[in-house]
C-alpha positions as CSV (number, residue, x, y, z in Angstrom):
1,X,-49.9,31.7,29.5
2,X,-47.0,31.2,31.8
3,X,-46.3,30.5,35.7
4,X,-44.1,28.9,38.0
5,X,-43.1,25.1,38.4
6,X,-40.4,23.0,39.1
7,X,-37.0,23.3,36.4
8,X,-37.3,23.2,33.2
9,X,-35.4,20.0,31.1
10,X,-32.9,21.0,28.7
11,X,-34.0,22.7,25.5
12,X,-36.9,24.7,27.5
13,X,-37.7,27.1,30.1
14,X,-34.5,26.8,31.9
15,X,-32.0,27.0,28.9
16,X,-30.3,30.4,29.1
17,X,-31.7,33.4,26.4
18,X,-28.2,32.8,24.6
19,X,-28.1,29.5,24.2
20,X,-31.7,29.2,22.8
21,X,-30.7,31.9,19.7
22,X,-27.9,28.9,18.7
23,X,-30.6,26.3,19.7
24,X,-32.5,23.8,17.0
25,X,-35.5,24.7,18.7
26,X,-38.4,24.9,16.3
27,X,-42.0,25.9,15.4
28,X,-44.5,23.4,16.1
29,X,-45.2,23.2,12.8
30,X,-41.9,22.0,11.4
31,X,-41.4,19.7,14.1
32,X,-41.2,16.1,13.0
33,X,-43.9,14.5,15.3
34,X,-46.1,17.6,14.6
35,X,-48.0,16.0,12.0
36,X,-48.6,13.0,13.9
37,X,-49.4,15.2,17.1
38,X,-52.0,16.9,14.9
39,X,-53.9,14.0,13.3
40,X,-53.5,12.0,16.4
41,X,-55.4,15.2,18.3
42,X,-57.5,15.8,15.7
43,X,-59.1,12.1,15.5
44,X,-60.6,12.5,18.5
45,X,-63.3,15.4,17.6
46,X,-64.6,12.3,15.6
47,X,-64.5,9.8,18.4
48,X,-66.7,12.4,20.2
49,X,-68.3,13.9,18.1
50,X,-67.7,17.6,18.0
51,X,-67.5,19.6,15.2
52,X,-65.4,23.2,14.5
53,X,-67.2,25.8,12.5
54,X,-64.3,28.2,11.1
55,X,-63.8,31.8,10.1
56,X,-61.2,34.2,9.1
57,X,-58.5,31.1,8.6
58,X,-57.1,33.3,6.0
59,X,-56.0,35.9,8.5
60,X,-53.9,33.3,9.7
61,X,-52.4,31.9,6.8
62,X,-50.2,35.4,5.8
63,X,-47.1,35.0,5.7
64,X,-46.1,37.5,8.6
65,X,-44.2,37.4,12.3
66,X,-47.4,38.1,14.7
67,X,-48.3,37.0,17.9
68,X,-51.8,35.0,18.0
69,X,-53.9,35.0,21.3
70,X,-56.9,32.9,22.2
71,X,-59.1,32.3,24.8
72,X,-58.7,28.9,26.9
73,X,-61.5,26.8,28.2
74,X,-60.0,23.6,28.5
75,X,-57.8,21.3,26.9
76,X,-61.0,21.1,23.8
77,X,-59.1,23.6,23.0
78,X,-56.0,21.4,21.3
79,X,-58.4,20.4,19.1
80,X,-59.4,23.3,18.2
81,X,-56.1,24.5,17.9
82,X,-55.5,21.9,15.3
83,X,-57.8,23.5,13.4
84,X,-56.8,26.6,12.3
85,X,-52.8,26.3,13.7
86,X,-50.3,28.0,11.1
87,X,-47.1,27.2,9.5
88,X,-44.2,28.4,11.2
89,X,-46.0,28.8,14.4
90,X,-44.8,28.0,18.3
91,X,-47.1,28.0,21.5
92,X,-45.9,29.4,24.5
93,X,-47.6,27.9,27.5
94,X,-47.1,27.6,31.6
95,X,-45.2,25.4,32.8
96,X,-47.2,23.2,34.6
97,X,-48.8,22.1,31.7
98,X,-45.4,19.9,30.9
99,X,-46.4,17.7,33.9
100,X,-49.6,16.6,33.1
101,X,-48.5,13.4,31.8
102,X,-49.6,12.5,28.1
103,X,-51.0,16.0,27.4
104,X,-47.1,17.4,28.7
105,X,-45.5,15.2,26.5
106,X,-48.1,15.8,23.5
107,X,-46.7,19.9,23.9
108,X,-43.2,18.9,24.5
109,X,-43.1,16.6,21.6
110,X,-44.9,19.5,19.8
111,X,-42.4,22.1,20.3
112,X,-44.2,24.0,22.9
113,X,-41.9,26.5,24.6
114,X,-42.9,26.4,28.6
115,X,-42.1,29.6,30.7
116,X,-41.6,30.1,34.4
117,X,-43.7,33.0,35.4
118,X,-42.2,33.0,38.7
119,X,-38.6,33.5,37.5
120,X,-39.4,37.0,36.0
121,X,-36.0,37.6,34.5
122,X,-35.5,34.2,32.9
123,X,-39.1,34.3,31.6
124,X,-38.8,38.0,30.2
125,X,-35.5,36.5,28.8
126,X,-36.7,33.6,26.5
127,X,-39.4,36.2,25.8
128,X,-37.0,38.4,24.2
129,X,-35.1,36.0,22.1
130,X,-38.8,34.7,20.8
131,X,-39.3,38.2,19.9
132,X,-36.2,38.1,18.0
133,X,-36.4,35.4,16.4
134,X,-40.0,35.8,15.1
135,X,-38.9,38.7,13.7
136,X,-36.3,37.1,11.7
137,X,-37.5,33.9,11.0
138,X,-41.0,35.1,10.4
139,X,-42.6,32.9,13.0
140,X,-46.2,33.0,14.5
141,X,-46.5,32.8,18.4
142,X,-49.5,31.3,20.0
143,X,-50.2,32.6,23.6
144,X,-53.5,31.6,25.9
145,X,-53.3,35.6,27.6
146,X,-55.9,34.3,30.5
147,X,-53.1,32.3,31.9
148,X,-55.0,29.6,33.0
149,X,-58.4,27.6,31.4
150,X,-61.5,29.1,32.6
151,X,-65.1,28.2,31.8
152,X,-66.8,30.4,33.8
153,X,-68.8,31.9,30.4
154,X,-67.0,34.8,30.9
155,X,-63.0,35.5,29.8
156,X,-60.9,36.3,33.1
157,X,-58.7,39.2,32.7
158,X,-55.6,39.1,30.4
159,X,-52.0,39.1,31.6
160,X,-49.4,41.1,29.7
161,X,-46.8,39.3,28.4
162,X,-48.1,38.8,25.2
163,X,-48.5,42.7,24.4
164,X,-45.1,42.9,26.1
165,X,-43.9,40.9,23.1
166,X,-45.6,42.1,20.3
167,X,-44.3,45.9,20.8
168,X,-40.8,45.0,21.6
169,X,-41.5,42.8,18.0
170,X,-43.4,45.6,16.9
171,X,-45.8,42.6,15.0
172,X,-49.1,42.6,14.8
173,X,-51.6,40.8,17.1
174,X,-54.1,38.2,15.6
175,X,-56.8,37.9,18.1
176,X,-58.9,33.7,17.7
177,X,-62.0,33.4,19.7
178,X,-63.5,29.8,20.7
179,X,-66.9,29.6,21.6
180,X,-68.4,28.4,25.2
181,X,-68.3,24.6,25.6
182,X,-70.9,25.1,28.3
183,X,-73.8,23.4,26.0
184,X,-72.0,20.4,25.7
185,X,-68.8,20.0,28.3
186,X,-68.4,20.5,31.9
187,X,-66.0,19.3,34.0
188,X,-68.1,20.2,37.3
189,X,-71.2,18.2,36.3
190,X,-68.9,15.6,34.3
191,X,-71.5,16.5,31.0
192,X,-69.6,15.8,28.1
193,X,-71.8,15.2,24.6
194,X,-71.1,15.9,21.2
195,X,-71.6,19.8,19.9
196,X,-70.2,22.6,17.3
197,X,-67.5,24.8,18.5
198,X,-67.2,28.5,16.8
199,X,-63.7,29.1,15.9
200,X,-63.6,33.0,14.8
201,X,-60.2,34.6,13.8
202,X,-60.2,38.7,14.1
203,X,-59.1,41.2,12.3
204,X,-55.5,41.7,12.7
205,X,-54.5,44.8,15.2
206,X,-51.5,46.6,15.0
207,X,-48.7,48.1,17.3
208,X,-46.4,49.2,15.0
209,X,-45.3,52.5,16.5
210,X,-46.2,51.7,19.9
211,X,-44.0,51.3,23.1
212,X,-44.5,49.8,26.5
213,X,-46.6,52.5,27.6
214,X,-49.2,51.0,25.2
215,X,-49.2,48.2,26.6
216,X,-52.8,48.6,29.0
217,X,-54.5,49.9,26.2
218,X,-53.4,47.1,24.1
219,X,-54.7,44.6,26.2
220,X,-57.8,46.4,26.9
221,X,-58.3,47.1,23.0
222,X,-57.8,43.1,22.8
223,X,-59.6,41.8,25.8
224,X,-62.8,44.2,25.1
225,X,-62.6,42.8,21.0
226,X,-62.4,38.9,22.2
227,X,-64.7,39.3,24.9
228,X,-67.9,40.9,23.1
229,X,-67.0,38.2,20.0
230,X,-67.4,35.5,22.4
231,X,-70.6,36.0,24.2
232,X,-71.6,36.7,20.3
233,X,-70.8,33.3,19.0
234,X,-71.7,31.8,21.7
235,X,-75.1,33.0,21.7
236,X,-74.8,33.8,25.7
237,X,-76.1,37.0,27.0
238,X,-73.1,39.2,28.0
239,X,-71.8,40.0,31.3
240,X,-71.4,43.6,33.2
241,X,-72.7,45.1,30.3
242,X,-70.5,43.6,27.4
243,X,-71.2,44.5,24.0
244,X,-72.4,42.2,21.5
245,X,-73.4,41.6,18.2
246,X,-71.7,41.5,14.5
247,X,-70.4,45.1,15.3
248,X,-67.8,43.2,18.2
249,X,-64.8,43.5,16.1
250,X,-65.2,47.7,15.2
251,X,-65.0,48.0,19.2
252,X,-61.2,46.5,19.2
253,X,-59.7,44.7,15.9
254,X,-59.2,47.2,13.2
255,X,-60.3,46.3,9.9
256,X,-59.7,47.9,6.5
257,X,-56.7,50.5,6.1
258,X,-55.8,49.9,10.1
259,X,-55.5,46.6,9.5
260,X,-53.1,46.7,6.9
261,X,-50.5,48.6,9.2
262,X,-50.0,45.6,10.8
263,X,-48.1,43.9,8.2
């Protein structure tokens, strides 16, 4: 999720596509405060009592370039992110997020690469050399599609840089799907008690063989998959006539032999 903002410091947004393929930058994951990041963030489901039911880690775990896209509620979601985060894996997030003040530094400390949606050519340019480099260095990119947190029970519609990226990387896309914090959390009516989150990673889908033209039915073969899982495990009745049920994932997120393309 990416949009506008003021300039980027050096090493982020702002730093020229060129510059960023000689740059140290690095994968949250191999950065050295990561660990600290992690178990600092990770502490605090304790202190408040929340708890992460997982499945389909293992999905993530492969050792494969692929672009991972989630759902985003509000900033619960770090923690859960802690949960099931990869090795070798880099968010890509707006960049307003690197100006609210502890949480900013958290993701700059982290590794997070921050776009400027509102400079399209610079944006689509750090895009490209991300897909380049995931490619080669095998690297896992972590993108929140809505754009923005949302807990309206529902999941707003997706942008499309993130199927931009994995065609021109011609990787797969890993689909993660948190449950609604609405049981427990709310920022209108300041509830906040402890509760179990669903964390569900789905089936790989691929776009190998794809091009740019793809890219609607991408997203709609994504946001359809996500959106029927969510209002599944999170035991909501669906909206407009979403599907739901343990059949969610045959709608969007191959499995079996179509799966296996992806790789």
């Amino acid at each position: 999720m990416w949009s506008g903002g003021q300039r980027a410091p050096s090493g982020r947004e702002g730093r020229p596509a060129e510059e960023l393929k000689h740059s140290t930058w690095q994968p949250w994951s191999h950065r050295p405060a990561s660990s600290i990041i992690s178990s600092f963030v990770r502490s605090f489901k304790y202190a408040y009592g929340l708890r992460f039911e997982v499945k389909g880690r293992e999905i993530l775990d492969e050792d494969r370039p692929c672009v991972i896209i989630s759902n985003h509620q509000s900033i619960l979601d770090m923690m859960g992110l802690m949960e099931v985060l990869p090795d070798r894996c880099v968010q890509i997030a707006k960049r307003e997020l690197l100006f609210l003040g502890p949480v900013g530094l958290i993701m700059y400390l982290g590794g997070v690469l921050f776009i400027n949606r509102q400079r399209s050519q610079t944006a689509m340019s750090v895009i490209t050399d991300v897909g380049e480099r995931m490619v080669r260095e095998k690297l896992k990119v972590w993108i929140y599609p809505e754009g923005t947190r949302n807990d309206n029970g529902d999941l707003l519609p997706f942008k499309k840089g993130a199927f931009y990226l994995a065609i021109q990387a011609q990787v797969p896309i890993i689909p993660v799907v948190y449950s609604s914090f609405s049981s427990f959390y709310s920022c209108k009516t300041k509830l906040f008690t402890s509760g179990t989150i669903q964390v569900e990673v789905l089936d790989a889908i691929p776009t190998r063989g794809l091009t740019v033209a793809d890219v609607p039915k991408l997203l709609d073969t994504c946001h359809q998959a996500m959106r029927t899982r969510f209002f599944h495990i999170s035991k909501i009745p669906p909206k407009n006539g979403a599907p739901s049920g343990p059949t969610a994932q045959e709608n969007g997120a191959p499995s079996g032999p179509d799966a296996q393309e992806a790789q």
